[in-house]
C-alpha positions as a printed NumPy array, in Angstrom:
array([[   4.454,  -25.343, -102.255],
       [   6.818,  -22.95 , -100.483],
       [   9.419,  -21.614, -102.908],
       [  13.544,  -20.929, -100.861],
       [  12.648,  -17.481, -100.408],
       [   9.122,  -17.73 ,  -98.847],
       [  10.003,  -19.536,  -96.118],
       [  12.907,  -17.467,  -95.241],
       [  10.544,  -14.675,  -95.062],
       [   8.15 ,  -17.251,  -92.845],
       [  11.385,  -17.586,  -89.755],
       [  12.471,  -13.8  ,  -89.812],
       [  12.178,  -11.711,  -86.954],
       [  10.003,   -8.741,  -87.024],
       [  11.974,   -5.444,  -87.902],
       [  11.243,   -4.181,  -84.491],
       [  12.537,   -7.236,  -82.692],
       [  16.052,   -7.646,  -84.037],
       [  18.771,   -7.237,  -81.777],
       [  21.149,   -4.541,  -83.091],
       [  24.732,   -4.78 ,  -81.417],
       [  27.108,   -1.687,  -80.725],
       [  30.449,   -2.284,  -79.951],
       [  31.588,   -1.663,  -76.324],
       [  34.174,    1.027,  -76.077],
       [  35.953,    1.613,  -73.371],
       [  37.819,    4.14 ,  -71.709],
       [  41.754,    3.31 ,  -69.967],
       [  42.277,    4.893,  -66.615],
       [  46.   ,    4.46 ,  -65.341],
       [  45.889,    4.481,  -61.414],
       [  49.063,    4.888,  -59.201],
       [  49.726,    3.504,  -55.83 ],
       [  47.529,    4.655,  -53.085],
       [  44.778,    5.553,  -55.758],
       [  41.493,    5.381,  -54.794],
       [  38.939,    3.831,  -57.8  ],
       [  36.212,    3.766,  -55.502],
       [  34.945,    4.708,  -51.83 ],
       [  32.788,    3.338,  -49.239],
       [  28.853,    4.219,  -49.958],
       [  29.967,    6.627,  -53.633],
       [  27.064,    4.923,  -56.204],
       [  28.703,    2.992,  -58.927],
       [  27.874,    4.519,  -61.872],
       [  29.871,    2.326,  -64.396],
       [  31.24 ,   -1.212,  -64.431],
       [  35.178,   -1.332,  -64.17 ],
       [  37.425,   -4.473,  -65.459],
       [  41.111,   -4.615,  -64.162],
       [  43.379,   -4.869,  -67.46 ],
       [  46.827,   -4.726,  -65.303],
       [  47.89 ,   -4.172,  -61.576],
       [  46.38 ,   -4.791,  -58.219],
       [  43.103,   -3.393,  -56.282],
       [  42.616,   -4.274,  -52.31 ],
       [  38.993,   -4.18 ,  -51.589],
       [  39.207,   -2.345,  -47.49 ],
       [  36.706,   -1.999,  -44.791],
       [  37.21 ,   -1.014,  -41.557],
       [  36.502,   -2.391,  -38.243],
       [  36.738,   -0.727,  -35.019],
       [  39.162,    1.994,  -36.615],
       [  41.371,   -0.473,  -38.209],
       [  41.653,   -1.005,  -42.164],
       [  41.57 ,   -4.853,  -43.488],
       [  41.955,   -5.93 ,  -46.568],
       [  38.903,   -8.119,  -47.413],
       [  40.218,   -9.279,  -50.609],
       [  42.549,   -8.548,  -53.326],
       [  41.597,   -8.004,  -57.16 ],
       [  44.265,   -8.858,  -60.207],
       [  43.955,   -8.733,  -63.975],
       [  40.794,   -9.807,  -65.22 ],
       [  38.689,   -8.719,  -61.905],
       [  35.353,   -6.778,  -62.632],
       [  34.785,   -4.215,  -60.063],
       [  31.553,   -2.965,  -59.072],
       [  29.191,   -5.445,  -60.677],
       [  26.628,   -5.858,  -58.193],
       [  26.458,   -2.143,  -56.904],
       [  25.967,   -1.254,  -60.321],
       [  23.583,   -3.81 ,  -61.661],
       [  21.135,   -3.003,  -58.374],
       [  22.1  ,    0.764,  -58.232],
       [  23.822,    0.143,  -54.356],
       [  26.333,    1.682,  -52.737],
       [  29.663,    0.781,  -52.624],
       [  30.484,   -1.584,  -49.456],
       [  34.225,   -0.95 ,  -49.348],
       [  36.676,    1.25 ,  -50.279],
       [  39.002,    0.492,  -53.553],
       [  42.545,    1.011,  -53.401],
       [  45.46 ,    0.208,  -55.751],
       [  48.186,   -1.508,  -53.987],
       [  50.094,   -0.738,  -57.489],
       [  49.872,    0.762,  -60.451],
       [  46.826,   -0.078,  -62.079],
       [  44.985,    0.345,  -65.356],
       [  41.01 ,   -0.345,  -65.548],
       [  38.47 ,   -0.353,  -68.637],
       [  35.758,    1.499,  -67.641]])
């Protein structure tokens, strides 16, 4: 017969496999108007959440700037050049004051 604390011992992870968590801290930039938070082909070397403000996301075609799309509260900015170590694919621009987590 298993006694209670046996057969917690049976279940538990080995010390070496136990996930330890550390709390994410992160660091408040304040970006004004005109701002750049990223250009076109920089590396991304950190992932960047938009806590208030606006980002346009702007390529260029033929000499002309568009804006390909426009990133509010809550956007997460450079998640795929980051995860696969790319370069950036468009320039990142506050249309307003901003702040970011980073």
């Amino acid at each position: 017969d298993f006694k209670s604390d046996q057969v917690s011992t049976l279940f538990r992870e080995p010390e070496s496999r136990r996930i330890t968590r550390n709390p994410l801290q992160f660091i408040v930039k304040a970006y004004e108007k005109g701002d750049t938070i990223n250009r076109k082909r920089d590396f991304c070397e950190n992932l960047v959440f938009i806590e208030s403000g606006c980002v346009e996301a702007i390529d260029d075609f033929e000499g002309n700037d568009f804006i390909i799309e426009k990133l509010l509260m809550g956007s997460v900015i450079n998640l795929r050049t980051f995860i696969l170590q790319e370069m950036a694919t468009v320039n990142l621009i506050c249309s307003e004051p901003t702040k970011t987590l980073e």
